[in-house]
N, C-alpha and C positions, 0 to 999 in steps of 0.2 A: 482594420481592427475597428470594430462599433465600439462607439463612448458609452457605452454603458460596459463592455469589456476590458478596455481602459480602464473604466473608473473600479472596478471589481480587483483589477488586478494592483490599481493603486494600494486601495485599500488590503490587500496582502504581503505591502512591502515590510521587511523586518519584525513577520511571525515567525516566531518559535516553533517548529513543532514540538509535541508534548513526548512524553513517552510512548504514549498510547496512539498517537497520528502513525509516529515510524511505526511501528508493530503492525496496524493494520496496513501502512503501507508496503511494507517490505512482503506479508503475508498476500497482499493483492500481485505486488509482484511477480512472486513466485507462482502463483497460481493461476496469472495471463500469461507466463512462459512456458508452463506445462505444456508435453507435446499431446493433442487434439485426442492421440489414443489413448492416454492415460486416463484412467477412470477415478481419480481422484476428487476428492470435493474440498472447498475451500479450510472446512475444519480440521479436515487429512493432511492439510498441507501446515497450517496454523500447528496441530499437534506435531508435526514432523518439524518445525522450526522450534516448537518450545524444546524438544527431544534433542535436537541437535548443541541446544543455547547449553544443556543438563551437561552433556559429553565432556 
């Protein structure tokens, strides 16, 4: 590990993520586990998660 990536990940010890971090990250999640044939696109997948949050 390079001390300048030490020092990066220091400096992220005991963030919060916001509302808005998880959302986007959950939204990234799903959308790097989509299978390669799906023709989806990341806003497809973001409306399909607000759609499912409505349910």
């Amino acid at each position: 590990m390079t001390e300048e990536l030490k020092n990066a990940l220091d400096a992220l010890k005991g963030h919060k993520m916001t509302v808005t971090e998880l959302e986007e990250q959950r939204i990234s999640f799903a959308y790097g586990n989509a299978p390669e044939e799906d023709n989806g696109t990341r806003e497809s997948v973001a409306r399909s998660l607000k759609e499912a949050e409505l349910a």
